[in-house]
N, C-alpha and C positions, 0 to 999 in steps of 0.2 A: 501479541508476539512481535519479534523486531522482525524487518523485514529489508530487503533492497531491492532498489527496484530498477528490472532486468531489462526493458525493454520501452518504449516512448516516454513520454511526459506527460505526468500526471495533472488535472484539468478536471474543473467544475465541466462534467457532461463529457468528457474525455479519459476513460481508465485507461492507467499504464498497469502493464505486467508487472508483479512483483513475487522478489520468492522469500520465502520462509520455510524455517529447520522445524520440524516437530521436534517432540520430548524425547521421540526414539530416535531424533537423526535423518529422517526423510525431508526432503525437499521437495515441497508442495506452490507451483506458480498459479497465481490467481488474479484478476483482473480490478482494481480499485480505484475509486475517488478519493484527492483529499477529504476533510470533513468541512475544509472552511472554503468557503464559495470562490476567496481571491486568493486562494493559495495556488502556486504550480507548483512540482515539483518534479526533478528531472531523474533523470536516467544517471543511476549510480547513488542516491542518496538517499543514506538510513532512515527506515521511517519507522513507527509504532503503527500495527494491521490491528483495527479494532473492527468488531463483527456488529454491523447493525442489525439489530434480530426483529425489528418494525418493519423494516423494507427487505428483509434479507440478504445486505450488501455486505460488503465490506467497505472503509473508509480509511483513510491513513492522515498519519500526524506525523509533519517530518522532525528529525532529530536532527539538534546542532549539537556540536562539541562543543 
């Protein structure tokens, strides 16, 4: 799912808050890493929330225009 993300800066060992819409419309905030070690990524910036189901994290990939 796409996501943004609501609250700090996202960091290897540092989850920022992000929210995403379910299928019905709910807005769901959940705490995440990027996936890649020297990624940051800040506060306001569309990401792709993929679910790591090994560690049971969640992980994120930001999105550029």
């Amino acid at each position: 799912r796409r996501g943004i993300i609501t609250q700090g800066t996202a960091a290897r060992g540092r989850p920022a808050e992000v929210r995403v819409i379910d299928r019905f419309g709910n807005a769901h905030h959940l705490r995440a890493e990027p996936l890649r070690d020297d990624e940051t990524l800040t506060q306001g910036t569309e990401v792709m929330v993929l679910r790591d189901r090994r560690s049971g994290t969640y992980v994120l990939i930001g999105l550029s225009d």
